[in-house]
C-alpha positions as CSV (number, residue, x, y, z in Angstrom):
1,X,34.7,-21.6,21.1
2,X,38.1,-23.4,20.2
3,X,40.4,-23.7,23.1
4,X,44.4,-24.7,22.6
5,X,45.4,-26.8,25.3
6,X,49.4,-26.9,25.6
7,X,51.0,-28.9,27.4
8,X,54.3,-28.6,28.6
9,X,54.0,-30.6,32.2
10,X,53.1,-34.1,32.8
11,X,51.3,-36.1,30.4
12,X,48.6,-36.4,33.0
13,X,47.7,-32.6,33.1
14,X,47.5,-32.9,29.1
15,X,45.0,-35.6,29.0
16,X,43.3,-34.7,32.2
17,X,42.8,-31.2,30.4
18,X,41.1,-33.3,27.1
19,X,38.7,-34.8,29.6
20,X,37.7,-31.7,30.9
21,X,37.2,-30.2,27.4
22,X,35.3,-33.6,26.9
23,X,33.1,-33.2,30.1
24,X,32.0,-30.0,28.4
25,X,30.7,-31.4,25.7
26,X,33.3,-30.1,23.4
27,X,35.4,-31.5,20.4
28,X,39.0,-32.0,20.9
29,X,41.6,-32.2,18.6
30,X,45.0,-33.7,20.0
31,X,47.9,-32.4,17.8
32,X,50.3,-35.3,19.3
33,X,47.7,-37.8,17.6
34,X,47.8,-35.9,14.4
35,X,51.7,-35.4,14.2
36,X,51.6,-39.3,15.0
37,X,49.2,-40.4,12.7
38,X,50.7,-38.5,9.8
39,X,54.2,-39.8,10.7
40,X,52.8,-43.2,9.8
41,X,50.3,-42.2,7.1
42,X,51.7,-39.0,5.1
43,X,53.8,-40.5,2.6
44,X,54.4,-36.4,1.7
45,X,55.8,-35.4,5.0
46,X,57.8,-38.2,4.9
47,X,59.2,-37.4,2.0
48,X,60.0,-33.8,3.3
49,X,62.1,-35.1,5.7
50,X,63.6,-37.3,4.0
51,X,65.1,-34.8,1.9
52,X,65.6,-32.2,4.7
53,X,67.4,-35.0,6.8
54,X,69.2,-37.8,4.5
55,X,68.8,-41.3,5.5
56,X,66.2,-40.9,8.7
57,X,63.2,-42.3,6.6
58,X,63.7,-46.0,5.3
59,X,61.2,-48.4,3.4
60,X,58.7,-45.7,4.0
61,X,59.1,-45.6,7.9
62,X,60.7,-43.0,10.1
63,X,64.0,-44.4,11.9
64,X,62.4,-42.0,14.9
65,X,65.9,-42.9,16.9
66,X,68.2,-41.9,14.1
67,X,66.4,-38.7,13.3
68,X,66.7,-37.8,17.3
69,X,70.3,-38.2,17.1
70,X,70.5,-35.8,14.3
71,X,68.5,-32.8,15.6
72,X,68.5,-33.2,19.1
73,X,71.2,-30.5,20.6
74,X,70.9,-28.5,17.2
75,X,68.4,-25.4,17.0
76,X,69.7,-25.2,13.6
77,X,68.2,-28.0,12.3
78,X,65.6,-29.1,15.1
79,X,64.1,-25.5,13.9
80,X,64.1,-27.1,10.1
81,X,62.5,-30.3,11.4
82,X,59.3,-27.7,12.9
83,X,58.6,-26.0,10.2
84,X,58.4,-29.1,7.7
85,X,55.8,-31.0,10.9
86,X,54.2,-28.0,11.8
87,X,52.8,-27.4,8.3
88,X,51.7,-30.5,7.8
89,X,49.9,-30.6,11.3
90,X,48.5,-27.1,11.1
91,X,46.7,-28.0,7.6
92,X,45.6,-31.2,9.3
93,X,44.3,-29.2,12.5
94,X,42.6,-26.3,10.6
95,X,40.7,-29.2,8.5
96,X,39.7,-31.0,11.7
97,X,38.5,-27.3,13.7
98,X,36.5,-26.6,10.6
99,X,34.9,-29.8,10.5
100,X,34.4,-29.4,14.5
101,X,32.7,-25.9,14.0
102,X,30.5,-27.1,11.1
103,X,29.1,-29.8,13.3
104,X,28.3,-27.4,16.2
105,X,30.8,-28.0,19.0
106,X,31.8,-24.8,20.5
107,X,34.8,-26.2,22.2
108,X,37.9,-27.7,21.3
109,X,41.4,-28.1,23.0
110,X,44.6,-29.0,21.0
111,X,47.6,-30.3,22.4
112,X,50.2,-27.4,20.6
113,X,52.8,-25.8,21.8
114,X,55.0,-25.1,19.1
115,X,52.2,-24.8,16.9
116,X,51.5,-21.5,18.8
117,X,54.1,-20.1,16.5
118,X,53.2,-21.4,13.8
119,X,50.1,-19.7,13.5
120,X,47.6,-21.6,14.6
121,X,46.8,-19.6,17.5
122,X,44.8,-17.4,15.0
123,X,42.6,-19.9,14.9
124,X,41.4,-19.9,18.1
125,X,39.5,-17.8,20.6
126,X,42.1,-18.5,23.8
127,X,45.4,-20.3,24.4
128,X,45.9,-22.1,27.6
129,X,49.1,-23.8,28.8
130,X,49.6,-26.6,30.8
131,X,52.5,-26.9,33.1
132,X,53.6,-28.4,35.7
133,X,56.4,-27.9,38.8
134,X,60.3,-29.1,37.6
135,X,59.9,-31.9,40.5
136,X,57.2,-33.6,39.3
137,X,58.1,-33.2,35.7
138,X,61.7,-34.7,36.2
139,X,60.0,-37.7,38.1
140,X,57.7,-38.5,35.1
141,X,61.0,-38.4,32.5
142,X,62.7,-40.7,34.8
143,X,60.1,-42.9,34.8
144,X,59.2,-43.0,31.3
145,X,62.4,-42.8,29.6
146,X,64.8,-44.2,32.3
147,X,67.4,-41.6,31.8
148,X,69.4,-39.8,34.7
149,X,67.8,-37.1,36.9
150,X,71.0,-34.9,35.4
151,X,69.8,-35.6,31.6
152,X,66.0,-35.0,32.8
153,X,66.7,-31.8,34.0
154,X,68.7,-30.6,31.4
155,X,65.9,-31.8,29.0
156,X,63.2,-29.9,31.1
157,X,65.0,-26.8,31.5
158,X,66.1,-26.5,27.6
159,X,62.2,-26.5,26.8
160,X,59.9,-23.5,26.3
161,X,60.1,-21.3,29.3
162,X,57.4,-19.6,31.8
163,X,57.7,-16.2,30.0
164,X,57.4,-18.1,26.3
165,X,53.9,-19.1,28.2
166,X,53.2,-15.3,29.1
167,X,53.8,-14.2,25.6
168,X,51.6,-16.3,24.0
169,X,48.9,-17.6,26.2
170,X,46.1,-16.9,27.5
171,X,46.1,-18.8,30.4
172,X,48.6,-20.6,32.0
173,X,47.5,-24.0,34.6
174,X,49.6,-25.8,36.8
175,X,49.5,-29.0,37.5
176,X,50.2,-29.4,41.1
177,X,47.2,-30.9,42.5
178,X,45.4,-34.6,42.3
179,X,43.7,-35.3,38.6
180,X,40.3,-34.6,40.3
181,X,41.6,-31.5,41.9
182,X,43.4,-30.5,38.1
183,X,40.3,-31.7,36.0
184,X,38.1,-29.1,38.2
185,X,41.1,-26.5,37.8
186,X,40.5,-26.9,33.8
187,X,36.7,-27.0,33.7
188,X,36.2,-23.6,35.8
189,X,38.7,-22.1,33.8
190,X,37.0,-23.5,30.3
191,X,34.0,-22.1,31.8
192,X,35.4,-18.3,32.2
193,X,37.5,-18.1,28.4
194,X,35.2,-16.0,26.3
195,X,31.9,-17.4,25.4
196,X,29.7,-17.7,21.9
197,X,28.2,-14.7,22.6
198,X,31.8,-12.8,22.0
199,X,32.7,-14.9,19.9
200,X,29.9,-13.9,17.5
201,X,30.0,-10.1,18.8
202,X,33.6,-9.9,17.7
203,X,33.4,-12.3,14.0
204,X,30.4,-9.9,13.3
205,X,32.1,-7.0,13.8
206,X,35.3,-8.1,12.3
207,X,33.3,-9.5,9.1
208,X,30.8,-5.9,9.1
209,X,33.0,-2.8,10.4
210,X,35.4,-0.7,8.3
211,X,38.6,-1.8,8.2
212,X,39.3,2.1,9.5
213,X,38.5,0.7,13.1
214,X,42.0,0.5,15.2
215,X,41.4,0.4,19.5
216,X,39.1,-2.8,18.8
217,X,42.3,-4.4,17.1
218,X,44.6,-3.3,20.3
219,X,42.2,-4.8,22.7
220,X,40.3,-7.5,20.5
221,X,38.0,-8.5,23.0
222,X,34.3,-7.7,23.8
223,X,33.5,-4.9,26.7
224,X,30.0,-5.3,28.4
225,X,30.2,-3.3,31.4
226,X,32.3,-1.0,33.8
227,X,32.4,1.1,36.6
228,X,35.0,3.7,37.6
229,X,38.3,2.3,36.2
230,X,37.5,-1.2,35.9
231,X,36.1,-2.4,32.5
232,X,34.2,-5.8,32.3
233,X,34.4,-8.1,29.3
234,X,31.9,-10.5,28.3
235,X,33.8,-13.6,29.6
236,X,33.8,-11.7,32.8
237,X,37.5,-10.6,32.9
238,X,38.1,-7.2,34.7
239,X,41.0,-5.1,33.1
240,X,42.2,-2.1,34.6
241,X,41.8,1.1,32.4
242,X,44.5,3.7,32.1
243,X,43.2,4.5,28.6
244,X,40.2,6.5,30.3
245,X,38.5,6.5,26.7
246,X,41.3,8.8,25.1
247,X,41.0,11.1,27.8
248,X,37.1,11.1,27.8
249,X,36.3,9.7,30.7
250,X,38.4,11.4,33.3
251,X,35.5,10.9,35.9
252,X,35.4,7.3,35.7
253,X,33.2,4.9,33.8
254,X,29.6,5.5,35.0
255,X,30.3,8.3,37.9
256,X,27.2,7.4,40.0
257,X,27.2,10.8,41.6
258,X,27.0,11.8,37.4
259,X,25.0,8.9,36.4
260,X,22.1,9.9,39.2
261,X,21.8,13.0,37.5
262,X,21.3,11.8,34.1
263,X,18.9,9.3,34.8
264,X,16.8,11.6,36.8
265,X,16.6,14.0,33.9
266,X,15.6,11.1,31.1
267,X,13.3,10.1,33.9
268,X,11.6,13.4,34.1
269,X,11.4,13.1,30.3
270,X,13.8,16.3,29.5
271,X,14.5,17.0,26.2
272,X,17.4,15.3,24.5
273,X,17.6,17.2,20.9
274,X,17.5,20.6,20.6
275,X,20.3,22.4,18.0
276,X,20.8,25.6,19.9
277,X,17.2,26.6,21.0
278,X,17.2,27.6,24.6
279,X,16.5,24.8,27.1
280,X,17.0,24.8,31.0
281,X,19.6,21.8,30.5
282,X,22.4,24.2,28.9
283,X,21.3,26.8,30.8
284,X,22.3,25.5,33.9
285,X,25.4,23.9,33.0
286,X,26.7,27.5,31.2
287,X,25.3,29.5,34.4
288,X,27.5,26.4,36.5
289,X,30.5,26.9,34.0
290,X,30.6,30.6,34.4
291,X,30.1,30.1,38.5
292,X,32.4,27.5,39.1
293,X,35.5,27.6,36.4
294,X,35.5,30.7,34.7
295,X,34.9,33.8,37.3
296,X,37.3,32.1,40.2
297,X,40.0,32.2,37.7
298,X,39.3,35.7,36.7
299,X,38.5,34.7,33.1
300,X,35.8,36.0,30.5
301,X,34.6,33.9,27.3
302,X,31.6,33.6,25.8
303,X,30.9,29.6,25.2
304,X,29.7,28.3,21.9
305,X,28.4,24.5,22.0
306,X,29.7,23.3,18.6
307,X,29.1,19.7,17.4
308,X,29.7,16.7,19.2
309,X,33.5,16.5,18.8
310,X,36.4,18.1,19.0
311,X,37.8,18.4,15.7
312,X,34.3,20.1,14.7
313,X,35.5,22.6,17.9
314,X,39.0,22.8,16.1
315,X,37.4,24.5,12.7
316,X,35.1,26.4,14.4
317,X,38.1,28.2,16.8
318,X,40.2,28.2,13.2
319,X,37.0,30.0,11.1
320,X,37.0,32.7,13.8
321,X,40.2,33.3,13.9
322,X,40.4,34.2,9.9
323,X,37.4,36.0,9.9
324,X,38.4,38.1,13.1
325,X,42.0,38.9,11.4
326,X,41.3,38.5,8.1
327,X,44.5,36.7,7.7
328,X,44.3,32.9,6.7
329,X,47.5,31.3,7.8
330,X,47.7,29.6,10.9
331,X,51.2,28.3,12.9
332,X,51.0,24.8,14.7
333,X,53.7,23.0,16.7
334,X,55.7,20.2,15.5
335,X,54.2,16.7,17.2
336,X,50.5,18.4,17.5
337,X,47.5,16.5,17.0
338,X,43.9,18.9,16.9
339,X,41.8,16.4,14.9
340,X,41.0,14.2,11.7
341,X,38.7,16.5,9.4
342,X,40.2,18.9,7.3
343,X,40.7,21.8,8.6
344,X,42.0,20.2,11.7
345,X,43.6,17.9,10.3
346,X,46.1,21.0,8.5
347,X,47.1,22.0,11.8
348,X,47.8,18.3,12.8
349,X,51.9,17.4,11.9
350,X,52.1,13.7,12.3
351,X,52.5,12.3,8.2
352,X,50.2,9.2,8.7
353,X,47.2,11.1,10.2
354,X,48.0,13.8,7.3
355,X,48.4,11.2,4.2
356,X,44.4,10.0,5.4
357,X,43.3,13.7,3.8
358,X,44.4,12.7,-0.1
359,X,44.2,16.8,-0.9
360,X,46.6,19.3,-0.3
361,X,46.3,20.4,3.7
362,X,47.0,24.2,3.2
363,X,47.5,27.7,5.7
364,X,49.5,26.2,7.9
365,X,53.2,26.7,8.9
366,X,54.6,23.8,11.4
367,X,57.4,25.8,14.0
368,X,59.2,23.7,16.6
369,X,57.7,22.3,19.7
370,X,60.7,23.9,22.8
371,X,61.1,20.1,23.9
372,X,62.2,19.3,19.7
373,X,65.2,21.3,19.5
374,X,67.8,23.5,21.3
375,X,67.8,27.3,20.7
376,X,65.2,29.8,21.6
377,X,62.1,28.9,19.4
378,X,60.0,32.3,20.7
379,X,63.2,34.5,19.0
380,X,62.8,32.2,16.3
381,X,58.8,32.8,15.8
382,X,59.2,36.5,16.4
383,X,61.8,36.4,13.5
384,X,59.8,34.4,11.5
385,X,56.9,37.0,12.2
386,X,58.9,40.3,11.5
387,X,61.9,39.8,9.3
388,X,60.3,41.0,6.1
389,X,63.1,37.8,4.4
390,X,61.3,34.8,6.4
391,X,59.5,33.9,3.8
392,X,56.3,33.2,6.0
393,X,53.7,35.6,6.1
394,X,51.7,36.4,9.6
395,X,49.3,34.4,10.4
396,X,45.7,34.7,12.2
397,X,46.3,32.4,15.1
398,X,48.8,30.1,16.8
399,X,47.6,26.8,17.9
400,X,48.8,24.8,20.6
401,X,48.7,22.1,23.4
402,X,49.9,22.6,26.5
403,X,51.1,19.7,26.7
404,X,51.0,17.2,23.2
405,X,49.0,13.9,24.2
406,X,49.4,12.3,21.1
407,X,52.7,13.9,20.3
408,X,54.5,11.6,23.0
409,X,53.2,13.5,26.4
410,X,55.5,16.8,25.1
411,X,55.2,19.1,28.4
412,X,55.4,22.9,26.9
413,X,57.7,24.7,29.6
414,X,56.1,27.3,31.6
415,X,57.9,30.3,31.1
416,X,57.4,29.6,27.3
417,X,53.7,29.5,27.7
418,X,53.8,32.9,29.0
419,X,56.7,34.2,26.3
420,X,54.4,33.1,23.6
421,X,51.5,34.7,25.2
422,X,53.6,38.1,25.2
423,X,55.1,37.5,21.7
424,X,51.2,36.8,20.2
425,X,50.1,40.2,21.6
426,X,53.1,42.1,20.8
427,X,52.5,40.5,16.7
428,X,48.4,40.6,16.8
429,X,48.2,37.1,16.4
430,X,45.0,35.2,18.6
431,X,46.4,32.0,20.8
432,X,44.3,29.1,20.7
433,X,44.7,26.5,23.2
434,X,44.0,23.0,22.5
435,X,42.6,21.5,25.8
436,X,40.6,18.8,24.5
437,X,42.3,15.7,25.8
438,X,44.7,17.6,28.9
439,X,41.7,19.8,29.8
440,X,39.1,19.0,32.6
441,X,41.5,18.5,35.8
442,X,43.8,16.0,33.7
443,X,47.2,18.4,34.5
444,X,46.1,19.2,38.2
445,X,43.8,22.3,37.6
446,X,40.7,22.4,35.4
447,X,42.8,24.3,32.6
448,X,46.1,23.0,31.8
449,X,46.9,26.7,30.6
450,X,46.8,27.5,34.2
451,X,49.7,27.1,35.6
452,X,51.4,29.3,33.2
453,X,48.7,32.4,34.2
454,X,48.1,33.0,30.9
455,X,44.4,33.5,29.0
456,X,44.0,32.1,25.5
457,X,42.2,34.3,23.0
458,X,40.1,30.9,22.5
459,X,39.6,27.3,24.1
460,X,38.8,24.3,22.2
461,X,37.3,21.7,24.8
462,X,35.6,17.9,24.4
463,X,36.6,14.9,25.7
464,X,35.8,14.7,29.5
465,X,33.3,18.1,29.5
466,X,30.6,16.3,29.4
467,X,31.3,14.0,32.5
468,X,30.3,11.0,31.4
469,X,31.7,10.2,28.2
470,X,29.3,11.5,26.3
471,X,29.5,13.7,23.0
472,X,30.0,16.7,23.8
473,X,32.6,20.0,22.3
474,X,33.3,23.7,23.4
475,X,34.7,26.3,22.0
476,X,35.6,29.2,24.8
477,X,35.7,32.5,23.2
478,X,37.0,36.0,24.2
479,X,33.7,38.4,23.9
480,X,35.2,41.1,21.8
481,X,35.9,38.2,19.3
482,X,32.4,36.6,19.1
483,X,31.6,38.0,15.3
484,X,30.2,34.8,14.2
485,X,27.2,36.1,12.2
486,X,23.8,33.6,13.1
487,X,24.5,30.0,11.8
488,X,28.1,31.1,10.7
489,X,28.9,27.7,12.0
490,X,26.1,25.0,13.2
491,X,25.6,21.6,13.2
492,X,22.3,19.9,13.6
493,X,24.1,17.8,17.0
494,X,25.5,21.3,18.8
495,X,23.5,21.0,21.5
496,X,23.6,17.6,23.2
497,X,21.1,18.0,26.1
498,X,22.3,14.6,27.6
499,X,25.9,15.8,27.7
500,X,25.3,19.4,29.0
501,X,23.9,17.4,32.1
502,X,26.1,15.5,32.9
503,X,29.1,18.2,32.6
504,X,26.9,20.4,35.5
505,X,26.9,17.2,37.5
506,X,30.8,17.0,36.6
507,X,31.8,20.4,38.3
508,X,29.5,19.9,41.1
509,X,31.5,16.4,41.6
510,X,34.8,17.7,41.0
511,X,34.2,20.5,43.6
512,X,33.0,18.0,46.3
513,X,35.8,15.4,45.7
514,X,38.7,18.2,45.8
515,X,39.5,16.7,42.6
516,X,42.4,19.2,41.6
517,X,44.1,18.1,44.8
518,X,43.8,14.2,44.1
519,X,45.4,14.7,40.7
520,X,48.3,16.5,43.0
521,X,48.7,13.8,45.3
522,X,48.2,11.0,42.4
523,X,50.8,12.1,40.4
524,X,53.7,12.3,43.0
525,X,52.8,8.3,43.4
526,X,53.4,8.1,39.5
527,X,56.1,10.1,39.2
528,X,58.1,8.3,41.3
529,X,57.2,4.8,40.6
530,X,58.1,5.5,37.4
531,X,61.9,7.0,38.2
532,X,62.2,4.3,40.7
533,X,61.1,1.3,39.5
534,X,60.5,2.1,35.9
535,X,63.7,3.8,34.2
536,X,65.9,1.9,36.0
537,X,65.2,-1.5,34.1
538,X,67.0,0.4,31.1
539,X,69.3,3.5,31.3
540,X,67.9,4.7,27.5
541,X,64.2,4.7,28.4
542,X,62.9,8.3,29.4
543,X,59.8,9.8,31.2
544,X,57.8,12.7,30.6
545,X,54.5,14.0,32.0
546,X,52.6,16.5,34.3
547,X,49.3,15.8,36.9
548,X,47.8,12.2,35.5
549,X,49.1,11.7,31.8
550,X,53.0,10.5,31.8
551,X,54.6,8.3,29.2
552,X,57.0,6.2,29.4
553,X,59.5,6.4,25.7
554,X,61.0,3.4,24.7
555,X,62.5,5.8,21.4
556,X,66.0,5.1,21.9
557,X,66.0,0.9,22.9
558,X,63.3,0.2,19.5
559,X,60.6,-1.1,18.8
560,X,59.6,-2.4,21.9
561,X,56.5,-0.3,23.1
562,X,54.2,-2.5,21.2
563,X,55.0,-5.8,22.8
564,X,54.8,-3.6,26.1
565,X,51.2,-2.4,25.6
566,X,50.3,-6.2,24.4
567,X,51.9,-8.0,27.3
568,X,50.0,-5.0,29.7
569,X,46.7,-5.9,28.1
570,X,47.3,-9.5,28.6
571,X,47.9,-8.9,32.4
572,X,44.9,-7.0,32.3
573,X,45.5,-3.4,31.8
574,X,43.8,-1.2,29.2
575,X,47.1,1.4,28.0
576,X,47.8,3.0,24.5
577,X,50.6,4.4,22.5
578,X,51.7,7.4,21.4
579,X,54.3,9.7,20.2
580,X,56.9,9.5,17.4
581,X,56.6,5.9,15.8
582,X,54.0,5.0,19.0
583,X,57.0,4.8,21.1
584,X,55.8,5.9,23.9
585,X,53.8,4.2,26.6
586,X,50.7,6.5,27.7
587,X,49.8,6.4,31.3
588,X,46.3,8.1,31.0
589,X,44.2,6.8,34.0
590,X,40.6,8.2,35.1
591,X,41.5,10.9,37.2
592,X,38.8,9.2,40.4
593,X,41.1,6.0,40.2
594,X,42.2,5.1,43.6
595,X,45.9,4.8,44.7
596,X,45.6,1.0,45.2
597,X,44.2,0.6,41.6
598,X,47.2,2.9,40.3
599,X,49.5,1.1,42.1
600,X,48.2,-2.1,40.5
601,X,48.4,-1.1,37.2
602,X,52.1,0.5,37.7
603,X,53.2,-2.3,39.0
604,X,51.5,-4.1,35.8
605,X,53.4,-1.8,33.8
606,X,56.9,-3.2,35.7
607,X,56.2,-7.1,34.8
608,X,55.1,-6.5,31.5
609,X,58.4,-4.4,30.9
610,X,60.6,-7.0,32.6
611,X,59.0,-9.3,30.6
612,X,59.9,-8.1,27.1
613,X,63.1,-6.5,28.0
614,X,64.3,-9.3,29.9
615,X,63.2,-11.2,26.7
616,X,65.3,-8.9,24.8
């Protein structure tokens, strides 16, 4: 493992933080003794500055003094004087880690701090900063320079500031204790920075796994374990999750009440494969379904278990739909997302997910998401649907999300819900809803169509069905449209016994834990942290969202949301982007996540935003 050390304290916490590294058995690399050694050696980097700064090198020696006077008040040309050092240092320093790794040592600490910048920190596993209070650090100028206190603090507070430390290290230490107390301080934390066995998990991965991969490079760091909505890495660092597995885990990581269930059934020796043969695992959890979701809400469908995910759901719902009307076109909302093969992929708008298909994406006609624009859009898709001049032919089914997750957390009004309801029954059109990722109690009911009172002709579900994280898709169907002949569409992983467990155990725990009502009570704590503490920090940021998925957009200030997510993840939260240009910051916690660990994470969510706005 290589370690930068930086040190922008005392000298003392600098070489006290080598001796640790040292103590450890590791190699260390001090960049001071490079830059140093090269100042008296590199006839090259001499030269450089030479030309860069006239008259500061003489007889082949640097007039150190004379080149001070020059730079020293001028970011101008102090920032000319880095980039000629640092390259010289960091080809020195990438020679001298090589030929540390090569000879075994797993640790090594560099004294860098502007190097950081440079690019060395790609280098190297973790960053860690040394600092140290303004007292002690004024003292030590004083002492060693025998200038003023006035010009020591002035020098002190020009230099790299706490939040430059936040942005780019891992760790930050302060030296405010006695060197044994300090040494101790560095060697515990040495001790908890990701280990070889990461480090070898992640090179592996990196060197072995399609480039296609993407959350790995969000979070680059190796996950062992978790439990409910903490998730453990393998240098034991807890983060807190509010990505909840892209809405599949809305029960938490490893439910126990869930997790009981499963392991009693693999202990029993119940059968895990099965296509769609009868077994006594889907029969219950259909027989449960039926029971406990569908017949209180007055609803009838027949359920189809189509392969494990749910894009494969998507076509499925799609296929029916043309076969049933014997029409082929299908209308989709501006902003929606429904999945990454082909057919689903046609009914998904965003250009970079539709460029991955290299063929033509046909049948579909994109009509504007109510939140996108300003007139009536139901007028606008009955014209569409009856003026024989539109242009667009019927189609066999409209498509939505209730609310668009990926889209940027786009809430569909209510009273819309219903109007398009009305409006696909007075045209013949079949409504399909879309709850894979805002179904299963994410919206504050099990359904997120609910609330409107409406009943799709079909409903795609996935994501947190099965309880558990496990693969797992639905597709809910109204009887009279069931004309799927035998096979029409299969899949030899329809039928994951596993899963169908786990989502009986999931309705039995939702019941017991009154979960609709915690999502109630959870998201007036979000709602108005976020309007309270949130939106004020900047009068062009804007909030959407409904039960537990809210985003935050940061549209209108930039491109800022990145740097957001990055600084959360660095403070130990888990949270992903979405929307228009990934704008938009995606609160998506498990819905079992208690108000102390929201809290926590919202309040996360505040620093990390202070942080890069302030820096802003």
């Amino acid at each position: 493992m290589f370690v930068i050390g930086i040190t922008g304290g005392t000298g003392t916490g600098k070489t006290t933080a080598l001796e640790a590294v040292r103590a450890l058995g590791g190699a260390v690399i001090d960049c001071d003794e490079v830059y140093h050694g090269l100042l008296e050696t590199d006839g090259e980097m001499l030269a450089a500055i030479e030309e860069a700064f006239p008259g500061t090198v003489e007889g082949g020696v640097l007039q150190r003094k004379k080149l001070g006077q020059i730079v020293f008040g001028d970011e101008e040309k102090l920032q000319r004087l880095n980039r000629i050092t640092h390259g010289f240092v960091k080809v020195a320093v990438e020679k001298a880690l090589e030929e540390a790794r090569q000879a075994g040592k797993t640790l090594a600490a560099v004294d860098a701090i502007a190097l950081i910048e440079g690019g060395l920190g790609q280098l190297c596993q973790a960053t860690v900063a040394i600092t140290a209070p303004e007292e002690l650090r004024v003292a030590r100028l004083m002492a060693r320079e025998g200038v003023t206190e006035e010009y020591a603090r002035l020098r002190i507070r020009a230099q790299k500031s706490e939040d430059w430390f936040r942005q780019h290290c891992t760790v930050t230490l302060v030296n405010d204790a006695s060197r044994e107390e300090f040494a101790e301080k560095c060697r515990r934390c040495f001790l908890a920075l990701p280990g070889e066995v990461q480090t070898m998990s992640i090179e592996t991965m990196e060197k072995l796994e399609s480039a296609v991969r993407s959350y790995s490079r969000a979070f680059p760091v190796e996950f062992v374990r978790a439990k409910m909505s903490r998730m453990i890495a393998a240098d034991g660092r807890a983060y807190l999750d509010f990505f909840d597995g892209a809405g599949a885990l809305n029960y938490g990581h490893n439910n126990d009440y869930i997790k009981e269930k499963l392991m009693a059934y693999l202990a029993q020796d119940g059968i895990t494969h099965a296509l769609d043969l009868f077994t006594g695992a889907k029969a219950d959890f259909f027989a449960a379904f039926d029971e406990k979701i569908l017949r209180p809400r007055d609803l009838r469908y027949r359920m189809m278990s189509c392969g494990p995910t749910g894009t494969n759901a998507v076509e499925a719902a799609l296929k029916l739909a043309r076969k049933v009307t014997g029409r082929t076109g299908v209308f989709a909302l501006t902003g929606s997302f429904h999945g990454m093969t082909l057919g689903a992929l046609a009914v998904t708008a965003g250009v970079d997910h539709r460029q991955g298909a290299h063929v033509p994406l046909p049948f579909t006609h994109f009509v504007p998401h109510p939140n996108a624009v300003s007139f009536d859009t139901i007028d606008y898709y009955e014209w569409l649907l009856t003026d024989n001049y539109s242009g667009v032919e019927k189609p066999a089914a409209f498509i939505i999300e209730t609310t668009q997750a990926e889209g940027g957390i786009q809430v569909a009004p209510t009273e819309w819900l219903r109007r398009l309801r009305a409006l696909c029954d007075r045209q013949g059109v079949l409504l399909i809803v879309d709850d894979i990722q805002v179904g299963c109690g994410r919206t504050g009911s099990f359904f997120s169509f609910e609330r409107a009172g409406i009943a799709p002709d079909m409903v795609v579900l996935s994501k947190s069905i099965s309880g558990y994280g496990l693969p797992m898709s639905l597709l809910l169907i109204r009887p009279e449209l069931d004309v799927f002949e035998p096979a029409e569409h299969n899949g030899t992983f329809r039928g994951n016994q596993l899963a169908f467990v786990g989502a009986k155990a999931a309705l039995e725990f939702r019941e017991q834990a009154d979960l609709d009502r915690q999502v109630q009570e959870k998201e007036k704590l979000v709602r108005n942290y976020i309007e309270t503490e949130l939106l004020p920090l900047d009068h062009r940021l804007r909030h959407r969202g409904i039960g537990l998925i809210h985003g935050v957009d940061f549209e209108q200030i930039g491109n800022v949301s990145g740097a957001v997510a990055r600084e959360c993840f660095r403070r130990g939260l888990v949270i992903e982007r979405s929307g228009r240009n990934d704008c938009v910051l995606k609160l998506m916690p498990a819905l079992t996540i208690t108000e102390a660990e929201l809290a926590e994470g919202l309040e996360i969510i505040r620093e990390s935003m202070l942080t890069i706005l302030g820096g802003r």
